[in-house]
N, C-alpha and C positions, 0 to 999 in steps of 0.2 A: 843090143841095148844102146842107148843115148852114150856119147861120147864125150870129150871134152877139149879144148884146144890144147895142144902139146905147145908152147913157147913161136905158137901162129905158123909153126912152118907147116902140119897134119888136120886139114880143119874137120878131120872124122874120127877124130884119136876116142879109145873106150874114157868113159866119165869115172868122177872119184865118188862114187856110190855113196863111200863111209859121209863123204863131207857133207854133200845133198841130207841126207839121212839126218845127220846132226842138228843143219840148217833147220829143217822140218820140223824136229821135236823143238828146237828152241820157241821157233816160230808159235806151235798148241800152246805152248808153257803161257808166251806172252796173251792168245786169243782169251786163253781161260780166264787169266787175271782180270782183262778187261771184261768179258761175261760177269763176274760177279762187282765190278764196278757198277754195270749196267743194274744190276738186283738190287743194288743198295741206292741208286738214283729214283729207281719207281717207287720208292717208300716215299719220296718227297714232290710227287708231282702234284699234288697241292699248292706247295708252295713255287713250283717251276709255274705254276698257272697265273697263280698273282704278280710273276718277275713277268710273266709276259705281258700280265697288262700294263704293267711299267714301262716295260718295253717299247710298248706301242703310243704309250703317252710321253717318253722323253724322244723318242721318235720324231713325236709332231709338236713338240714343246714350242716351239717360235709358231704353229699356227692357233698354238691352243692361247699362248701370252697377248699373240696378234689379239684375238678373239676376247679375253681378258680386258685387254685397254682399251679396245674398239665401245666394248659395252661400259667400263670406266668413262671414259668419254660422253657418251650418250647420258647414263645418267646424270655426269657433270653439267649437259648442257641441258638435260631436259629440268636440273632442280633450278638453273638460273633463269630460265626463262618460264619456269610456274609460277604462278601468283601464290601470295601470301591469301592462306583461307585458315580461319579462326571459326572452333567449333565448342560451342556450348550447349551444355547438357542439363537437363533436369531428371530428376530422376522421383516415379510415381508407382503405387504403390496398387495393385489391383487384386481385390479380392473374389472369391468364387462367386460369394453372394452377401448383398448386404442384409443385416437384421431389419428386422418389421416392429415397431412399437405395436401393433394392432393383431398379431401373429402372424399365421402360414399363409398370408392372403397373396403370395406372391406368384402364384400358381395361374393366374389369370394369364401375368404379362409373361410373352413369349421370351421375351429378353432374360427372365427367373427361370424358366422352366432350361435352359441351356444343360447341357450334361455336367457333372464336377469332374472333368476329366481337361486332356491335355489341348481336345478340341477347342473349349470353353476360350483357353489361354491366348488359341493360335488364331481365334476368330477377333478377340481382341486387340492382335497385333495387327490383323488384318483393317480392323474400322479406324487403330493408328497411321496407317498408311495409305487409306480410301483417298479418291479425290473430292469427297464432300467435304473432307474435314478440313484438307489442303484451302478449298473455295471457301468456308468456313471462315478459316483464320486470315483470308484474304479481305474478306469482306469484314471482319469485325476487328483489322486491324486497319483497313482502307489503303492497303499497299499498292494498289493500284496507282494511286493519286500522291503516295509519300515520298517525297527528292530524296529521303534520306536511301530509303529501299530501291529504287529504280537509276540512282546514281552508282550504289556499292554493287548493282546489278549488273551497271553496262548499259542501261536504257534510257534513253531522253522522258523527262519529265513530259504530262501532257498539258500542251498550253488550248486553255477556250474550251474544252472539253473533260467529263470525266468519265473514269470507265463504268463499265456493266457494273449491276449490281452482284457482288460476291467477287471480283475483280475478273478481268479476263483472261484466257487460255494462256499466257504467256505466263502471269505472273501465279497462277496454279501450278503449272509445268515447273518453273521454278521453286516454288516451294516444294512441290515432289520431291524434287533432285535432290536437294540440300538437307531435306528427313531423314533421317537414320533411328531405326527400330532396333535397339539391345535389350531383351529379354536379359536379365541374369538369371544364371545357371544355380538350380535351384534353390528360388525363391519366389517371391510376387513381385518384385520389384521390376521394373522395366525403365530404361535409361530411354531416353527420347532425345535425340542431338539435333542442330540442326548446323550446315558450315555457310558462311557467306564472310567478305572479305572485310567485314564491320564487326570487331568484338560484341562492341553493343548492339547491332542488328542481331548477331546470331543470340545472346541472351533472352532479345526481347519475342520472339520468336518461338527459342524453344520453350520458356513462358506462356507463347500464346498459343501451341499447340496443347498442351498439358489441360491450361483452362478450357480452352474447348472442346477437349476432349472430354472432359467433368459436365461441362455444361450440354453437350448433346448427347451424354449419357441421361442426364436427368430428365431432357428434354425427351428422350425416347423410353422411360419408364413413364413419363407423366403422357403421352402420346399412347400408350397403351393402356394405362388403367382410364383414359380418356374415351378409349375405343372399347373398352370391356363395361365402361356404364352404359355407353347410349345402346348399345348391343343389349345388354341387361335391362335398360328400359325398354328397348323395341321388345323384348321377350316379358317383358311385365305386364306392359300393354295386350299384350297377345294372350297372357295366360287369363289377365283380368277380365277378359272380353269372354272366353272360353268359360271363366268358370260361372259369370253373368247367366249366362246361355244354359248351361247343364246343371244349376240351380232353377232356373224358371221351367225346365223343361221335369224335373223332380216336384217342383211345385204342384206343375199342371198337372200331371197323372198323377199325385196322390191325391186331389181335391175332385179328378173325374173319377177315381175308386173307391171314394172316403176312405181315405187310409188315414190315420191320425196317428203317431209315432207320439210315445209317453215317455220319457225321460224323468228318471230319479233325482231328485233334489240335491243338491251335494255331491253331483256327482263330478270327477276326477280325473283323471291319466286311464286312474285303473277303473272306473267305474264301468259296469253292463250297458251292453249297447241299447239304445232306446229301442220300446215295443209297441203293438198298436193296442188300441182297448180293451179290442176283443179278447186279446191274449192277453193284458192285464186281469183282466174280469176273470176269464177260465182261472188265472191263477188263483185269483183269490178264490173265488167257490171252490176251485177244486182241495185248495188248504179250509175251506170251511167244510164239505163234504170230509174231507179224513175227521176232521173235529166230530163233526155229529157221529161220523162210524166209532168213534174210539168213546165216545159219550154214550151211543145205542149200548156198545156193548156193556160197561159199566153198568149202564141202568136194568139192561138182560140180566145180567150177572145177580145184583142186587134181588132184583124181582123173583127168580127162579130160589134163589134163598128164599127171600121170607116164604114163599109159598109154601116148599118142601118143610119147612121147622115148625112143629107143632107149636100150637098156640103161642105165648110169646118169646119162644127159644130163639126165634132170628135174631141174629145180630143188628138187622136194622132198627127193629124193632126196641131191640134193649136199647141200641144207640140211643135211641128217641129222645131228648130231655125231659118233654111230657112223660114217657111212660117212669122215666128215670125220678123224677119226683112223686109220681103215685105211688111206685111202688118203697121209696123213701117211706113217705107217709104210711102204708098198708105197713113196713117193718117197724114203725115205731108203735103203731098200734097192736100188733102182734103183740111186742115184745112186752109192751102196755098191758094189756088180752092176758098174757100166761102171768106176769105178777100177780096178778090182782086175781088171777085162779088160785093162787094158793090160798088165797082167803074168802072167797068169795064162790060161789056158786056159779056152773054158767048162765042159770035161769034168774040170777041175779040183775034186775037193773041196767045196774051200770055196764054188768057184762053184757047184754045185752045190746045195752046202746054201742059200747067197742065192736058189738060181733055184727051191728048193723052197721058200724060204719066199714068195717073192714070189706064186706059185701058192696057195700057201694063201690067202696074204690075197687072190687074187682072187676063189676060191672064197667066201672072206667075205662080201665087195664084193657079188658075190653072190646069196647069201644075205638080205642086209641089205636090199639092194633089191627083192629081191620078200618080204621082212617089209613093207619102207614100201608097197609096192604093197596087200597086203593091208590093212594098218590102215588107208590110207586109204579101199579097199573096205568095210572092216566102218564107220569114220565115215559113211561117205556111207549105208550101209544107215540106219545110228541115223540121221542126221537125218532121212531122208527116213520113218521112221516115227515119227519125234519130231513132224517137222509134220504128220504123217498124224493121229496122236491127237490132236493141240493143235486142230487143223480140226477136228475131230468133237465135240471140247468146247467152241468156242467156239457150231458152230451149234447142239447144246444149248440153250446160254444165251441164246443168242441168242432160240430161243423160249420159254423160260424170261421172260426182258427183258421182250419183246412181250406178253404174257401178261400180266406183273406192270404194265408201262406200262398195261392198259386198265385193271387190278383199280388205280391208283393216281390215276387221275380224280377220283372221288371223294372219295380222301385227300387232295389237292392243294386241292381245293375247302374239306373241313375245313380245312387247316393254313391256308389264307390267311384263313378266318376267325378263326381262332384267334391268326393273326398279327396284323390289323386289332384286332379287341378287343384286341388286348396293349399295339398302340398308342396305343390313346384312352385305354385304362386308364391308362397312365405317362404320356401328356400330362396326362389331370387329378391325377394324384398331384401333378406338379410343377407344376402350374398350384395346387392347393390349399395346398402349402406355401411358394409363395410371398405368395399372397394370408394366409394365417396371420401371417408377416412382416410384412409391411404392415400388418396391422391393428394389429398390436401395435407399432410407429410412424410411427402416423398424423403427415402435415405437416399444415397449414393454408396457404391461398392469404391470407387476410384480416390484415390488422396495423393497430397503433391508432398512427398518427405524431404526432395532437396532441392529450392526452384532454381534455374539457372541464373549463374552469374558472369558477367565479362571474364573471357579467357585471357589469362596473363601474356600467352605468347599464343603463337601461329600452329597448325596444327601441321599445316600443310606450306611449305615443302619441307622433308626431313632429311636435312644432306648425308646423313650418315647414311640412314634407313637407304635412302635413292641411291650411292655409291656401292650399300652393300649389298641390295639388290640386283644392281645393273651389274657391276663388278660379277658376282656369282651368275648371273644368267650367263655372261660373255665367255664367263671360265666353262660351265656347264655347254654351252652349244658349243666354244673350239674342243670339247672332249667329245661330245658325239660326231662333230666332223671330223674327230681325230681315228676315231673307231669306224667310222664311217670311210674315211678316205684308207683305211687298211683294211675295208671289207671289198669295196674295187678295188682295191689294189692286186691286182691278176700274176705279178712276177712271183717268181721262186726266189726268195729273198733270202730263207736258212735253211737249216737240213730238216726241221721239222715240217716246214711248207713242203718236201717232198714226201714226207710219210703223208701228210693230209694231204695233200692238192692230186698227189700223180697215184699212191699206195703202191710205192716202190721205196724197196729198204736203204737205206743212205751208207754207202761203203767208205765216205770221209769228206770232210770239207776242206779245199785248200785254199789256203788265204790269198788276196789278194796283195801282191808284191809291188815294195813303194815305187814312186815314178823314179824311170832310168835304171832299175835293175834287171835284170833279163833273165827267162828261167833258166840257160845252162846256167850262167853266174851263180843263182839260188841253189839247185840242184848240186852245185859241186862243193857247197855246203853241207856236210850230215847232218849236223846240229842244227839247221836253222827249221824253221816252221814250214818254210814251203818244203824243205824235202822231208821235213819228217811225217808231212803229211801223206808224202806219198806213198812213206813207209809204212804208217798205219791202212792204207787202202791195200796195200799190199799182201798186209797183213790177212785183212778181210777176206780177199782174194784164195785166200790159202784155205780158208772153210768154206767157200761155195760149193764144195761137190763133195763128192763123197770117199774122191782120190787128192782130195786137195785141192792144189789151185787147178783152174783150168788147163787142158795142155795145146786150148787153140781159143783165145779171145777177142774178138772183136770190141774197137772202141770207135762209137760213132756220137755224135750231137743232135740235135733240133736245129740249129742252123749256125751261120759260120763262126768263127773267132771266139767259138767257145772254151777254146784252151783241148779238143781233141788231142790235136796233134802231140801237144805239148805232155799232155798226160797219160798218150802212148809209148812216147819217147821215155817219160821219165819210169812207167813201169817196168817196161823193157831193162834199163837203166840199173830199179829197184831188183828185180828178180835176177838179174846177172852178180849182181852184188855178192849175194847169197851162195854163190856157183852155181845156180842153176841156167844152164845154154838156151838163150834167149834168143828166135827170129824175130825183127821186128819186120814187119811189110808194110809200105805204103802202097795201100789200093784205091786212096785218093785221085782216078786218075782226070780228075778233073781241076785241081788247083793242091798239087802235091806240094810238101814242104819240109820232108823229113830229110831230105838230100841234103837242101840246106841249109837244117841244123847241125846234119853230123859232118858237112860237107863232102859229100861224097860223090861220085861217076852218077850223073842219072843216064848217059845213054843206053844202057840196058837196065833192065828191071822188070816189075810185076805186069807192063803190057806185052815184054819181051815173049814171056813164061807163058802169059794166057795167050799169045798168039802163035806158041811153039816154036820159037824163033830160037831160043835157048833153052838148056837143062835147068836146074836146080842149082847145080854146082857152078853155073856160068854166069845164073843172076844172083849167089850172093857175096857180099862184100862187110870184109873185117871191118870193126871200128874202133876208136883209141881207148875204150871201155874191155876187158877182160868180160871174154862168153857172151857177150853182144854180137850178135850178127845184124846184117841190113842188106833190104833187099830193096833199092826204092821203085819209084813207080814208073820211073821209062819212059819213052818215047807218049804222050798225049794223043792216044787214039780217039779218031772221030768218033765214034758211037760206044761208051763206055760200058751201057747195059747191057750191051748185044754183047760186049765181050765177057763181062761177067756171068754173063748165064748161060756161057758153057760147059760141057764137061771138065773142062780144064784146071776152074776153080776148085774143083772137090778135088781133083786127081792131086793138085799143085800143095791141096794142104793136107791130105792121104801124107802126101811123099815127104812133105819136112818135118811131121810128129815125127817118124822114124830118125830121125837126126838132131831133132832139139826137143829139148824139157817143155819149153813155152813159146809159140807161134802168136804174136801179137798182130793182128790187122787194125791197121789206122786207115778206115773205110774213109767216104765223105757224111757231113752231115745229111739228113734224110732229106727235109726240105722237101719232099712231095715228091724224092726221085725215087726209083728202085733200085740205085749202086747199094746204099747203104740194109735196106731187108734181104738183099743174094747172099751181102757179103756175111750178114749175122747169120744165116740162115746154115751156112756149110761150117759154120765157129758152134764151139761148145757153150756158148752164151755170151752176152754182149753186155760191155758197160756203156750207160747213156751220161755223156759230161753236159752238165747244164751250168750256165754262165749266173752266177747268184747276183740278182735285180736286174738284169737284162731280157731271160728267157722267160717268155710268159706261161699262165699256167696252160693255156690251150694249145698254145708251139709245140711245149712237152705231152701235153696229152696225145696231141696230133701225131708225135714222132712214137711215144709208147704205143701207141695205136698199128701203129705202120710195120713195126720190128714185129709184133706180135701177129701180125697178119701173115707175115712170112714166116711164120713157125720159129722165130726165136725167139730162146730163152737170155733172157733178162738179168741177170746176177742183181743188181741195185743200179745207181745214180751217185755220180760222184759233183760234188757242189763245187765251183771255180770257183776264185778272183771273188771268194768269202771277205768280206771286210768285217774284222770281228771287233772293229770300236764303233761299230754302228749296230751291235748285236748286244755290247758289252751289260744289257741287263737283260739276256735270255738265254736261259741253259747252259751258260757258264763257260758261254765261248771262248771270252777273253780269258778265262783261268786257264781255257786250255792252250791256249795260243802262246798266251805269256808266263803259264807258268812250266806245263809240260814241255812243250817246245823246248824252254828256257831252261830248263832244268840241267846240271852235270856242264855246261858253258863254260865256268871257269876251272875244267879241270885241267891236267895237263895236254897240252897240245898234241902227244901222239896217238891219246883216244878217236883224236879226229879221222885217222888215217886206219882204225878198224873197220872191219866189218860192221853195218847196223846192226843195232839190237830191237831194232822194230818192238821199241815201247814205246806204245800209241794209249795214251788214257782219256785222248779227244775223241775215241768215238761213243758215238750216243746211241749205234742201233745195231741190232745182231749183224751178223755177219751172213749173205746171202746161204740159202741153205745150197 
């Protein structure tokens, strides 16, 4: 077992186990506390997020302020030297579509026919902004030729000459420029400005956009219903020619077919289409034929009576008023006849004479009755040749009809053309006289609700507006130069640039120590921050394995004056402290420096050992530190790789674990050489010291790269010559500096002269596994 110095006379004396042991468990006690510090900090990396961007902007605070007043400035000097421009507004009022005193005639002009949507609106803002209207208002305000306009312009008036009519390209261009189009949000109202460096010019102006805008509205309603007559007349002309023609061509083939078309008197909308003769004729015979059929039959009917009824039992017969008075008379004489029986005889005279007359009037009776018999005979003959003719006439006409019906196909075919063109003809008559109407009183959709008046002041330049502008743009570009210039920025600056840039765990930061202090001076401090920082790396140290701290470590850099040395020495230093038997070896043998720190013999040392020139026992050397041993690095052998990549190496660090707790190598930095990947290579793992804002991120990649090519393992990165009031609003460096560090200070003075208690509450990242 590992030994311990007896009072430096035995430098192989057995170790005090119990103490180590002690040491050790204190040691967990303190790692664990810091572990659950570390638990309770990631609840708040939120807010560590937003200190850092604070961080990074009081950083670059004087290029961001630079940047700030640079554009303060520019705006100062771009409002001084802007002209005064005065903008006046009128404001008009535009509707989807205007009413029609005459009604829906607006369908003609393509200008009405527009959608009622947002198109309508946006094509309106459009012809406010045309350069017709621009030339427009040029010309019908003669700005071409006006001093007042071409002076507030900047242009020489023109002498002997005047310009183009509607003025020319210059002073359109200018009008363009000076336009401004404000729709307001939802309404119909639309603001029309116009800016030039004359109140009254810009007044009179946005004025005479407004009106001419009204006016070449009207102008292109009354252009259209202009273009929809004479359209309407060429199609009048056209139709009246057509229907000329398919009128005379109806004419002619009904007078070469005799066709002759009868129309009803009175007739209407709703009246029956006109017929020709011959179907007038059929009609009427054929209603005078039903006549005679319905008259035959009655007189049948009648006829076939009185026939069948014995003497004068028919009903026609008795109708008869002739027979109806005979037989009057024959009843009065009867009735006469039996009185005058009761008294009289019938061979009586008188009876006689009543019984002749009543004979007479039978013979009448009669008589009468077969008259009625006859006329009804001679009736019934007439109808039945009444319907006989009437039949013979109708089927005549009938093929008469049929005949004329084929010969009227193609009359039928004329007249409907002749009807059709008569229709289109009178729809555009009255379609032209009402567009006539209209044109001649045109509305207007467009109205002027506020016209422009002289602006009290200047619109343009606004010094506030221009300082607060320029001012914030200056502040905004030095913040993205500020983000910008920490995004190149390639160094390892804090111990979180080594978790992001290299992804190696951070085992402590030590601060950078003021000018003219030296690290033994610091280091023989307990209390102070530079050695408590070394205490907490130490600390670290103590959890990289799975036996504790390493029992053979290598400490090398990325390249020189990285503070190596210094932070081999001081672990060495830390781990002795503790009682545990420290070798330190300077294997640097190319610019060694450990000799004279501790001041010691270099003429034997670590090239002695790799050249076998001496034992183990003959290169090491006591120092004024308790259980610190030192071996330094000897005699500067010409080819240092070649020596190191002997067997010797392994055998030399074989041979002093058996003798000491912790074998420290203070290698050289890598630098593209191979001392420093031999020397990690035969070590239990290697810490890499990086100089915080000197070592760039790609040195450190370069030197991680190089160690790990040679098969070793890496424990973390410890951050040098940390300056934590340049950190002081990022992850709480300064609390830890100033207040951990600072902590138990003014207790009493012989706390100093204890053992460390390696509370470290500055570290931010676990402790290598």
């Amino acid at each position: 077992m590992v030994g311990e110095r007896d009072g430096g006379s035995n430098l192989w004396a057995p170790a005090d186990m119990a103490r180590r042991v002690v040491a050790r468990q204190h040691e967990n006690v303190i790692a664990a506390w810091e572990d659950v510090q570390l638990a309770d900090a990631s609840e708040g990396s939120q807010g560590i997020r937003l200190l850092e961007y604070w961080r990074i902007l009081w950083k670059h605070k004087w290029i961001i302020a630079a940047a700030a007043i640079i554009g303060l400035a520019i705006g100062f000097g771009a409002t001084l030297m802007t002209p005064k421009v005065y903008t006046a507004s009128t404001t008009i009022e535009i509707d989807r579509e205007a009413a029609s005193p005459v009604g829906n005639v607006g369908d003609v002009a393509p200008m009405e026919r527009l959608a009622r949507d947002q198109e309508f609106f946006q094509t309106q803002y459009g012809l406010l902004k045309s350069w017709s209207l621009a030339s427009r208002v040029a010309q019908a305000e003669n700005l071409a030729n006006d001093p007042q306009f071409l002076h507030a312009m900047g242009m020489r008036p023109r002498v002997g000459r005047k310009a183009a009519a509607g003025g020319d390209q210059w002073v359109v261009g200018t009008l363009a420029w000076g336009l401004g189009v404000y729709p307001v949000r939802d309404s119909r109202l639309v603001r029309i400005t116009f800016d030039s460096p004359d109140p009254n010019l810009s007044a009179r102006i946005a004025n005479a956009f407004a009106q001419n805008f009204i006016a070449s509205n009207l102008e292109r309603r009354f252009e259209a219903s202009a273009y929809a007559r004479n359209f309407l007349e060429q199609r009048l002309a056209e139709q009246k020619a057509k229907l000329e023609e398919s009128e005379r061509q109806l004419v002619a083939y009904a007078t070469q077919q005799q066709i002759i078309q009868v129309t009803e008197s009175g007739g209407g909308k709703d009246a029956p289409p006109p017929q020709s003769l011959a179907a007038t004729d059929l009609g009427g015979i054929n209603g005078a034929l039903i006549a005679a059929k319905a008259n035959l039959a009655q007189v049948a009917e009648r006829y076939r009576s009185v026939q069948s009824a014995p003497g004068l039992a028919a009903p026609e017969i008795l109708a008869d008023p002739t027979v109806q008075q005979l037989r009057g008379e024959r009843a009065k004489l009867q009735s006469q006849y039996n009185e005058q029986l009761k008294i009289y005889k019938p061979d009586y005279p008188d009876m006689l004479q009543l019984k002749a007359q009543m004979d007479d009037i039978d013979k009448q009776l009669v008589v009468a009755g077969d008259t009625i018999r006859r006329s009804l005979r001679t009736q019934y003959d007439a109808a039945v040749q009444q319907v006989g003719n009437l039949q013979g006439q109708v089927d005549h006409l009938k093929t008469s009809v049929l005949d004329e019906r084929n010969r009227e196909i193609q009359y039928n075919i004329l007249q409907r053309e002749v009807d059709t063109t008569r229709t289109l003809y009178d729809g555009l008559l009255q379609r032209y006289k009402e567009v006539g109407v209209a044109g001649g009183i045109t509305t207007n959709n467009v109205s002027v609700v506020d016209p422009a008046r002289p602006p009290g002041g200047p619109s343009q330049p606004q010094p506030m507006h221009n300082l607060m502008t320029s001012g914030l743009t200056g502040l905004g570009v030095g913040v993205l130069l500020a983000f910008l210039l920490e995004a190149l920025d390639q160094a390892v600056r804090k111990p979180v640039d080594v978790e992001t840039k290299l992804g190696l765990p951070v085992l402590g930061s030590v601060p950078l120590l003021q000018k003219g202090v030296q690290p033994l001076e610091a280091l023989s401090d307990l209390r102070s921050p530079f050695s408590e920082a070394y205490h907490s790396i130490r600390s670290n140290l103590a959890f990289s394995t799975n036996d504790g701290a390493p029992r053979v470590l290598a400490v090398t850099s990325a390249r020189p004056e990285e503070g190596k040395s210094t932070t081999a020495f001081a672990l060495a230093q830390g781990f002795a402290r503790v009682g545990m038997r420290v070798l330190l070896v300077d294997l640097d043998l190319r610019n060694p420096s450990q000799h004279k720190t501790i001041g010691a013999d270099n003429r034997v040392g670590a090239s002695s050992l790799l050249t076998g020139a001496v034992r183990l026992q003959g290169a090491v050397q006591p120092t004024d530190w308790p259980n610190m041993f030192l071996i330094p690095s000897g005699p500067l052998p010409p080819s240092p790789a070649e020596l190191l990549i002997g067997p010797r190496l392994i055998a030399f660090v074989k041979e002093a674990q058996e003798h000491f707790d912790i074998v420290i190598l203070d290698g050289p930095p890598v630098m593209g050489l191979a001392d420093a990947p031999l020397i990690a290579s035969v070590a239990a793992g290697a810490v890499l010291t990086i100089e915080a804002g000197r070592t760039s991120r790609a040195q450190a990649r370069s030197a991680v790269k190089r160690l790990r090519q040679g098969n070793a393992r890496i424990f973390g990165a410890i951050l040098t010559k940390f300056d934590s009031r340049k950190q002081s609003y990022g992850y709480g460096y300064a609390y830890a500096y100033e207040y951990d560090y600072q902590y138990g200070r003014k207790e009493e003075p012989a706390a100093a002269n204890r053992p460390s208690v390696l509370t470290d509450r500055s570290r931010k990242t676990p402790p290598a596994a």
